[in-house]
N, C-alpha and C positions, 0 to 999 in steps of 0.2 A: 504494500500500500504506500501511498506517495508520503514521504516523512509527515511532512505539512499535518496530514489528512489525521494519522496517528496523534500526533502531539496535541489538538484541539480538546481531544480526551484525556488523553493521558497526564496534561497538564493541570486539569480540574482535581483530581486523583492525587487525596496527601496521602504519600507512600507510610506514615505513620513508623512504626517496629518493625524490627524484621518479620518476614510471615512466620510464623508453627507449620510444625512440617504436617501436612495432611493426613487424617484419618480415613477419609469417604471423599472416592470420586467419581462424577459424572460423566460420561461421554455418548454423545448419539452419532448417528450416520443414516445418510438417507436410502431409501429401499429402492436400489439403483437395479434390482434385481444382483448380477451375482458382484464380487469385490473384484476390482482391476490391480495393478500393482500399486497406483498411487496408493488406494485406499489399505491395502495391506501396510506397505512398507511406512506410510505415514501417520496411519492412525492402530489400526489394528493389532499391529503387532506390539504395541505398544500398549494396546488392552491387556495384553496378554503378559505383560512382563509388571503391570500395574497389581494385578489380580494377586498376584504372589505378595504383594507389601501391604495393600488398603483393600476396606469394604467399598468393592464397586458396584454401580449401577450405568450399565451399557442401556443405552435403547435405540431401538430402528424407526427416525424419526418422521414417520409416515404421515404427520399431520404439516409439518414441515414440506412435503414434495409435493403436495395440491395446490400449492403458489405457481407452478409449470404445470406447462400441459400436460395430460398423462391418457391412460384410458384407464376407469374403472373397472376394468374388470379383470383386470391386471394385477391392480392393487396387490392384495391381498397375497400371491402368488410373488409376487417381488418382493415384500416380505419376507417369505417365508425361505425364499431362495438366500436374502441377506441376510436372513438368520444363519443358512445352513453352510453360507463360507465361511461368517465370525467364528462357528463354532469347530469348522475344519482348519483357522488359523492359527486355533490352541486357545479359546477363550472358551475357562471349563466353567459349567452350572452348577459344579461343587466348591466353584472361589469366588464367584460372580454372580448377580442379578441379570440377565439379559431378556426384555419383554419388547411391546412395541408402546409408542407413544399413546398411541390413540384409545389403548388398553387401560389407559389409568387419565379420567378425564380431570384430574385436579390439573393436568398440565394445563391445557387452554383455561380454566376458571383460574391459577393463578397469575396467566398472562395476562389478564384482562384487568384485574387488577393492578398488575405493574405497571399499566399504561398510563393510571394517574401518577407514576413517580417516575414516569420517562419524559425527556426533553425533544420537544418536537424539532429542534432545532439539533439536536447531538443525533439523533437518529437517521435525520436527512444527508448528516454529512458522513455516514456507514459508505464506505468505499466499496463494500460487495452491493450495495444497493444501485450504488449505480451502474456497476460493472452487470446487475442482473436487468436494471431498466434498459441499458444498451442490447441485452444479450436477447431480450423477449420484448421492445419495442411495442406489440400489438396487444400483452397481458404485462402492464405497468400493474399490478392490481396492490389492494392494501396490503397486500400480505405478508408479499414481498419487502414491503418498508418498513412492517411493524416483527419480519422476522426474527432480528436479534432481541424484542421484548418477549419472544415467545422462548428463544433458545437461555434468556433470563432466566425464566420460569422454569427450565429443564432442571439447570442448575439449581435454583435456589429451594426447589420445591421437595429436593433429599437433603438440602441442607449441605452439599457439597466444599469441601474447602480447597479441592483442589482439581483440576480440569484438565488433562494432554489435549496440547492445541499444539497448531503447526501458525507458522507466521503469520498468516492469511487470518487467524483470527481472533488475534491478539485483540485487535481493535473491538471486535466482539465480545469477548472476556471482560475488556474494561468497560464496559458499556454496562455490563451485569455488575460489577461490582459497585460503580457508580448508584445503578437503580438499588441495590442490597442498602450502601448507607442512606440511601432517601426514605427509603422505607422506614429503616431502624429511627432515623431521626425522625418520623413525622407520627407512628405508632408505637415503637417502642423497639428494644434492641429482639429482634426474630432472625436473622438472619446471618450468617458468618460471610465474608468477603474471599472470594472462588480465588486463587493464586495460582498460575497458569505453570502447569509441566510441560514444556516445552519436548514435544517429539525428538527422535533421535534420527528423523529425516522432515527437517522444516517444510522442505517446498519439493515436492517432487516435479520434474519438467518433464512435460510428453515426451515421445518418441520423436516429434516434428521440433525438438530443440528449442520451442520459444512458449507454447502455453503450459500450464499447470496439466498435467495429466488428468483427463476426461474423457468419461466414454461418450459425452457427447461430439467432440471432439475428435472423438476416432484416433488418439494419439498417444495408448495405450496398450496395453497386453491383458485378458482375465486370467487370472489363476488356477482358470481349466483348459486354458487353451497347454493341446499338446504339443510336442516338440515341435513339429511341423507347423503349424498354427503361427506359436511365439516366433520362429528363426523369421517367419515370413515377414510377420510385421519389425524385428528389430534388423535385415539385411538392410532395406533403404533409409533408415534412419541416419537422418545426417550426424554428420561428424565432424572435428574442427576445420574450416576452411579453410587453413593453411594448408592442409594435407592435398595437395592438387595431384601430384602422383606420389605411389608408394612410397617412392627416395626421398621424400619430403620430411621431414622431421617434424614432429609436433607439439603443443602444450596440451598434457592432457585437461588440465583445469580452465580450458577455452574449449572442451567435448564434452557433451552430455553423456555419449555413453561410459565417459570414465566416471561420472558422478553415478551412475550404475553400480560401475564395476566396486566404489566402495561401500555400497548397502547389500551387495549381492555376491561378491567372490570373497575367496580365498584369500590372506595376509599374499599367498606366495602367487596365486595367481594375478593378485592387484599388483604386488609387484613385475611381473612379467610384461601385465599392460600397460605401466607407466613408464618403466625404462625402456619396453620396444617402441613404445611410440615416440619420447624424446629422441630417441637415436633413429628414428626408423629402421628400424629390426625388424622391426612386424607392422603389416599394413592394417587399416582398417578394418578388415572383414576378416584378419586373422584375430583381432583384439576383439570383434562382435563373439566372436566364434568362442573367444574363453568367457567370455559375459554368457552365452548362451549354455552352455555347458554348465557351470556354476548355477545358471537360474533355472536350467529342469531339476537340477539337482536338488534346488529350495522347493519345488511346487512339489516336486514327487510325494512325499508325504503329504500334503494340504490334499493333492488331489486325489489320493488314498482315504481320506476320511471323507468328502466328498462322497465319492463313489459309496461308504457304508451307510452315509449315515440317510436316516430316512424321516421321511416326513413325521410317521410318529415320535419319532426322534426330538423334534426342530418341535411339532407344539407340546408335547411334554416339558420343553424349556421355557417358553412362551410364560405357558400357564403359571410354572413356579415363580420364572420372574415377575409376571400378574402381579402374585399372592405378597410378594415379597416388596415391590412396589408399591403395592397399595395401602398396605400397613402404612408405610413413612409417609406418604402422601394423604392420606385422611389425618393422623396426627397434626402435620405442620398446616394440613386447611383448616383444622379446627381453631387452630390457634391464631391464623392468620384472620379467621372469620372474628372472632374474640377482641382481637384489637381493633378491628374495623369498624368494630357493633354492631356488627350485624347478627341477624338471626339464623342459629345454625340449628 
């Protein structure tokens, strides 16, 4: 996001003590049907290494993806397929809560409420909002602009103190913590301020070297595609510009697929790819070729449990994350109705 755009929030924001380290964290994703690599490598598998230290609550934020076009009848099925990669990425129902959004309706009742302690004016200047008004032009709709009071609510409505975000939505996080103190000061202290864990892959870049990896986009790979599949879409993937022919020598940190090569290979095969392409040792499509190699090697298991796991599988998780959900989410409405005055 454009410095500028950050700072307008981030400045409002007194950074106060240092944070406490998190007990409970939040994180959704929307029901794209199945995960691509961004969403693996950037978010997911980060679920997964989270679930080992804190009480998590994952959700597949299906009330979130009716802001785009979609077909209904799809729904439900996209879901369920988004559940069934999270749970083939190693995100277990015996460390973790994982349900769907729409499953536990305190999330829209407490968005709608946040909206009296959102800034019309801090929410206009959300840089995915316009990046999304640019992107869907013909569906500008409210929904899309009142998005991040709704992923507020995602958070604050388990009481989260801590969130894995990748850069892109940093600005978002602080939008929610901003709303958390307007609340605490206008009702009473309810809410703890979300402290952002930073992924251990910020920004993943498509295959086409310049967007964000998206299946809309097409500039991607899923984590079912098989060998033949992935090699397909990572051969024409560009690669540093300087490399005009072989003998060329290269920077690998001006190539996308070296930024690949270190979320997905080998100590010793990143090294092969770094010193053969500085020196031109090895060309292009020899340096794809250990990228490639290295990442059926990753999916091979993912796409093993895939293949077992089954639908009665994926709502048996559903359902428990439901149950488990719904517990903390009536608790904090009750109490959020309580200082409201209103009648619960």
């Amino acid at each position: 996001m454009p410095e500028r755009e950050q700072s307008r929030v981030a400045d409002t924001i007194d950074e106060g003590p240092a944070p406490k380290e998190p007990t409970r964290v939040f994180s959704g994703i929307q029901p794209t049907g199945e995960l691509h690599l961004g969403n693996w490598l950037g978010a997911v598998a980060k679920w997964a290494e989270l679930q080992q230290k804190y009480e998590s609550f994952f959700c597949i934020v299906d009330y979130h993806a009716i802001t785009q076009a979609y077909e209904p009848r799809q729904m439900a099925a996209r879901t369920m397929e988004m559940t069934r990669s999270v749970l083939a990425c190693g995100v277990d129902p015996a460390r973790m809560h994982l349900f769907a959004q729409s499953q536990v309706p305190e999330h829209t009742e407490l968005g709608w409420v946040l909206t009296s302690v959102s800034n019309y004016g801090e929410v206009g200047r959300m840089t995915q909002f316009k990046e999304k008004s640019e992107q869907q032009r013909e569906n500008v709709n409210v929904g899309i602009f009142s998005y991040p009071i709704l992923q507020a609510a995602d958070i604050l409505l388990y009481k989260a103190d801590g969130v894995p975000v990748g850069e892109d939505q940093l600005q978002h996080l602080e939008l929610a913590r901003m709303i958390a103190r307007r609340f605490n000061a206008r009702w009473g202290e309810t809410f703890p301020e979300p402290q952002p864990i930073l992924s251990n892959a910020p920004r993943i870049i498509g295959l086409d070297g310049r967007a964000k990896m998206s299946k809309s986009l097409g500039n991607t790979i899923s984590i079912s595609d098989d060998a033949a599949a992935s090699w397909a879409k990572l051969k024409p993937a560009p690669t540093d510009p300087a490399r005009v022919r072989r003998s060329d020598p290269g920077t690998p940190e001006k190539c996308n697929i070296w930024s690949l090569h270190t979320l997905l290979s080998t100590p010793e095969d990143q090294k092969t790819a770094y010193d053969g392409c500085r020196s031109a040792g090895i060309g292009c499509i020899d340096c794809k070729q250990i990228l490639h190699r290295n990442l059926t090697a990753k999916l091979a298991p993912i796409q093993e449990r895939l293949r077992t796991l089954t639908d009665g599988d994926v709502v048996e998780v559903l359902q428990a994350g439901r149950a488990a959900a719904q517990k903390v989410a009536h608790t904090t409405m009750a109490e959020v109705r309580t200082k409201l005055g209103l009648m619960g």
